[in-house]
C-alpha positions in Angstrom: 47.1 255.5 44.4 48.9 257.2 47.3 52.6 256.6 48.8 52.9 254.6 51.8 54.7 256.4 54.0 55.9 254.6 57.8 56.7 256.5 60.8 59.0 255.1 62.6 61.5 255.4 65.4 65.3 256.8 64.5 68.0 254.3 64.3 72.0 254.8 64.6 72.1 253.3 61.3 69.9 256.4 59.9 72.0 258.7 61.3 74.1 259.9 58.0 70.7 259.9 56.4 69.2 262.0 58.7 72.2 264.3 58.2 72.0 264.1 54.6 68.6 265.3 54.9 69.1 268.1 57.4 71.2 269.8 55.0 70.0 269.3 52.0 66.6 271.2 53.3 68.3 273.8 55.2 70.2 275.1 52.1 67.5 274.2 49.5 65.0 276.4 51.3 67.3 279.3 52.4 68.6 279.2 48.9 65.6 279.6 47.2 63.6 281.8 49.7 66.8 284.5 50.7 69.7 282.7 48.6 71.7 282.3 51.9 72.0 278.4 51.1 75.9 279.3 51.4 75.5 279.5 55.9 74.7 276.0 56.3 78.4 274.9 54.5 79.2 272.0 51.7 78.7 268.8 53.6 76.3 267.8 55.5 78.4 265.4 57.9 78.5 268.2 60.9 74.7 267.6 60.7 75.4 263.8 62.0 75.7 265.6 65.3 72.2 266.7 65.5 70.7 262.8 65.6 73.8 261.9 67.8 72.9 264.5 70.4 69.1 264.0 70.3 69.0 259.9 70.2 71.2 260.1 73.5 69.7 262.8 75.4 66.0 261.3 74.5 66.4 257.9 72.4 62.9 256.7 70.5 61.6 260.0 70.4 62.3 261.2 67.1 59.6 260.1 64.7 61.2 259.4 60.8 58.7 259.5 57.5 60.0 256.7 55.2 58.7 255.8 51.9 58.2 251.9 50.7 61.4 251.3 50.3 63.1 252.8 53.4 64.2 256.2 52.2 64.2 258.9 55.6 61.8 261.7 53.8 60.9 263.1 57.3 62.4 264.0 60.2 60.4 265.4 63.6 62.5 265.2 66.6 60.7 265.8 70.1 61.4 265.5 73.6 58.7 264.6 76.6 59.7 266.5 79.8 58.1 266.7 83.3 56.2 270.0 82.2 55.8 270.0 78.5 56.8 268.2 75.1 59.3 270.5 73.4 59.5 270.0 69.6 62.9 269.8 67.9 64.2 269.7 64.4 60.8 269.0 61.5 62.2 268.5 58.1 61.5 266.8 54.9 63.0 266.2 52.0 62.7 268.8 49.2 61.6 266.0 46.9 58.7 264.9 49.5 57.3 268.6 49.6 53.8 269.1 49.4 52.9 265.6 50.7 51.7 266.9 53.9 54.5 265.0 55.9 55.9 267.2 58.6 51.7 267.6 59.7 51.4 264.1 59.9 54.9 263.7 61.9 53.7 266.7 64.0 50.6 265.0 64.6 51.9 262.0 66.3 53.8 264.1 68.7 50.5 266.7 69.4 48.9 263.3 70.0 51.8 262.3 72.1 51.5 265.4 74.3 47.6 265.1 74.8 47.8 261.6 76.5 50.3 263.0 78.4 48.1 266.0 79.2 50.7 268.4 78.7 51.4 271.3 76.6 54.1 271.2 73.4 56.7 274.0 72.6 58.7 274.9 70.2 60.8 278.0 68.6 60.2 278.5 64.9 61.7 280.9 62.1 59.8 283.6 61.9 61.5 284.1 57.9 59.7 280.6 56.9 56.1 281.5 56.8 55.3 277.6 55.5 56.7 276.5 58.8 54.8 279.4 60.8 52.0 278.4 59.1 51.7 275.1 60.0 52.2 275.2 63.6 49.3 277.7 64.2 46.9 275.9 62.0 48.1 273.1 64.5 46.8 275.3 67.6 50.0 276.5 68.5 50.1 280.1 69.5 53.0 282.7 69.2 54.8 284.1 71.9 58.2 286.0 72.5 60.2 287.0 70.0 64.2 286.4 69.5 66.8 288.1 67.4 68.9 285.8 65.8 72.7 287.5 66.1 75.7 286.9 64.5 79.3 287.8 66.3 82.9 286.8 65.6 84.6 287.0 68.6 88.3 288.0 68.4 91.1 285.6 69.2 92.0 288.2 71.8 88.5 288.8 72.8 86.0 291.2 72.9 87.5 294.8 73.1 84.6 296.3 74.4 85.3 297.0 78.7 84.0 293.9 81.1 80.5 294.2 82.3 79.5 294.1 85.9 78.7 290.9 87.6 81.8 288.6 86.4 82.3 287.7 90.3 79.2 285.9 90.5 79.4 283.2 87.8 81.1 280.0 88.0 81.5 276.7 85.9 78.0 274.8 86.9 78.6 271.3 88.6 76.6 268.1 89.0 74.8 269.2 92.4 73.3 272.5 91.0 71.3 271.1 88.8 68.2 271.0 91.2 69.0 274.7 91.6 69.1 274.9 88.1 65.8 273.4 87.4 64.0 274.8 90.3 65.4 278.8 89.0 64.0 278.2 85.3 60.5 276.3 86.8 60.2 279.6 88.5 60.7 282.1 86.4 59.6 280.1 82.9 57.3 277.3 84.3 59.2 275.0 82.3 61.5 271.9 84.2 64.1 270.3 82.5 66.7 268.5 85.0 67.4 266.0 82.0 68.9 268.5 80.0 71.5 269.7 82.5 72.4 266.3 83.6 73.6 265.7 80.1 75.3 269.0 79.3 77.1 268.3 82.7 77.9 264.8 81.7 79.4 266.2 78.6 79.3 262.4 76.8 77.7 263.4 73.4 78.7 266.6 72.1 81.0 269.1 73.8 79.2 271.7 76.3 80.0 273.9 78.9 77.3 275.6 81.3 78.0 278.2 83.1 75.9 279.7 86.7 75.2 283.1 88.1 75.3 283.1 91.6 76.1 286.3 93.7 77.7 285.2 96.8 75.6 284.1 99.6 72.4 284.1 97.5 70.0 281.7 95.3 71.4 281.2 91.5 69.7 284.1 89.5 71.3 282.8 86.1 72.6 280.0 84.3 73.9 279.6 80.1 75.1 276.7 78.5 76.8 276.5 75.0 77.6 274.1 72.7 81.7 274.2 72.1 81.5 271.8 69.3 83.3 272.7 66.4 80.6 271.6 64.0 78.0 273.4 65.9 79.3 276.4 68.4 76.0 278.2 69.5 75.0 279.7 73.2 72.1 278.6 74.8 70.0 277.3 76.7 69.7 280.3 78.8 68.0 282.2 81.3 68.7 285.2 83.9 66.7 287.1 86.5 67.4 290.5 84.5 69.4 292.1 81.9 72.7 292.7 83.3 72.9 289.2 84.8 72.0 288.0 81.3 75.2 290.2 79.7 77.3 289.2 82.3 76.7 285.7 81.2 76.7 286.2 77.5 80.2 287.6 78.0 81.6 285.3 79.7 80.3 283.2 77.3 82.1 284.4 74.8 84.9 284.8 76.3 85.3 281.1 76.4 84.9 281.3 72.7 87.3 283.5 71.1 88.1 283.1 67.8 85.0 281.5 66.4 81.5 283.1 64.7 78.2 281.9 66.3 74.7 283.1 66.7 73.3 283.0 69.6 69.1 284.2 70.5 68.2 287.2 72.9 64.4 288.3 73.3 63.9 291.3 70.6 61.9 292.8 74.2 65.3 292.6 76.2 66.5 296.2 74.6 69.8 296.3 76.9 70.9 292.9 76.2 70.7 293.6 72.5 72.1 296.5 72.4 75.0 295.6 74.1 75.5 292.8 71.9 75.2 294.9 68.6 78.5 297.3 70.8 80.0 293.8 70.4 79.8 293.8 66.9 76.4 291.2 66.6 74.4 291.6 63.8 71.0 290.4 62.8 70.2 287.3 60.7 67.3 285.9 61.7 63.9 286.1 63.7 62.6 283.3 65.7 59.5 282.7 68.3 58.2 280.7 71.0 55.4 278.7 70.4 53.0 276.4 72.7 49.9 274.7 72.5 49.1 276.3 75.9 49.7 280.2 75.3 53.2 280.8 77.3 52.5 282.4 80.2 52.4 286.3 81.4 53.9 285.4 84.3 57.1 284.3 82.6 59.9 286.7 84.4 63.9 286.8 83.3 65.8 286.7 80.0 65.9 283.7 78.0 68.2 282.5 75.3 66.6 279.7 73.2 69.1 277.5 71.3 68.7 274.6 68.1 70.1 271.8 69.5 68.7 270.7 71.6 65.7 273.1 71.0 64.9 274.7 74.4 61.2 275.5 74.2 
């Protein structure tokens, strides 16, 4: 006789839970795979910020796997947008493995998106071939790839000279972020006003965003960060070209001194990365964008993908 398993919406109650699990399958499958279960720390209460930031930016969405008795086995946390359904966190518990739960959790949201007649995204590990393997025997289809780099950046900053295009950025504000929008429908096809309203309103979380915008001209980059301490990571991202795209990252860090975080730049943007490895970034991962809809190869600038929330 087989489990019942519910799906069900997320609750603030399940938010510890949902932690609990987070960790516990981050560091039982980089542990066993690459023993690097050490990066994802101890305890899982920074993860309580991942359910926090997701249930207020898009509350209902996240679809939970729970056995008879109430147990969260399954996480899958998505987000409907004007242009697509971009897929967040999947994970299950290491006991529920081979139960076929993040397909069926995964499903519902595939379903989601086809009433909805729009495509859904996502940006997978490229190092966790289960994962890989389930989205494209879901119909997803691969798409750019992104180096996952490490950097510490100095308490006095980085040492390395200024880059070019410091003048144009500034701090982004509440009435750019039709501008915002409008730049990244443009150059990605993508629209996502939602998101930069609540990085702006800075209510869950602790972000920053900062805009490229050469004076007298259209905005032709823009970069948030999160500035949280238990999750410090640049992105979402995107520039017109390369050297707007280092400008910002530098800034970027600049705001950051003193703390390690990764951050995501297109293995294809050669300048970018190797600038950032003159920086002292290192590789330790490989991610890639996938969509149901292959991304298209009309997609101009340089984009930085992030993990919370997941900027597909």
């Amino acid at each position: 006789m087989s489990e019942t398993i519910d799906f069900t919406p997320l609750s603030a109650a399940d938010h510890q839970a949902v932690a609990r699990l987070l960790h516990h399958s981050l560091v039982d499958w980089y542990e066993s795979r690459l023993r690097q279960g050490h990066r994802f720390g101890d305890s899982p209460e920074p993860f309580t910020l991942f359910p926090a930031v997701y249930e207020a930016l898009d509350p209902g969405e996240c679809v939970t796997a729970r056995s008879a008795d109430g147990s969260i086995l399954g996480v899958c946390f998505s987000h409907e947008r004007p242009t697509h359904v971009a897929v967040g966190i999947v994970a299950t518990s290491p006991q529920a493995a081979g139960r076929g739960l993040a397909r069926r959790m995964m499903a519902r949201v595939l379903e989601k998106a086809k009433a909805l007649g729009k495509p859904a995204r996502l940006v997978s590990s490229l190092l966790n071939l289960d994962s890989f393997s389930l989205y494209t025997r879901l119909g997803f289809v691969p798409g750019p790839i992104y180096q996952d780099l490490l950097i510490s950046v100095p308490e006095n900053g980085l040492s390395a000279a200024a880059p070019a295009g410091l003048e144009a950025l500034r701090e982004a504000q509440a009435q750019d972020i039709a501008a915002i929008a409008d730049f990244e429908q443009t150059h990605q096809g993508i629209r996502r006003d939602k998101d930069f309203a609540f990085f702006l309103r800075n209510e869950v979380g602790s972000w920053r965003m900062l805009l490229s915008q050469p004076q007298g001209q259209p905005i032709n980059g823009f970069l948030a960060m999160s500035t949280h301490p238990s999750f410090t990571m640049i992105g979402p991202g995107l520039a017109a070209d390369e050297a707007t795209a280092i400008a910002l990252l530098w800034q970027a860090l600049d705001n950051l001194r003193g703390r390690s975080l990764v951050f995501l730049a297109p293995c294809k943007a050669s300048r970018l990365v190797q600038t950032a490895y003159a920086w002292g970034a290192r590789n330790v991962e490989l991610h890639v964008a996938q969509a149901t809809a292959p991304i298209g190869i009309d997609s101009k600038g340089i984009v930085f993908p992030t993990f919370m929330p997941e900027s597909a």
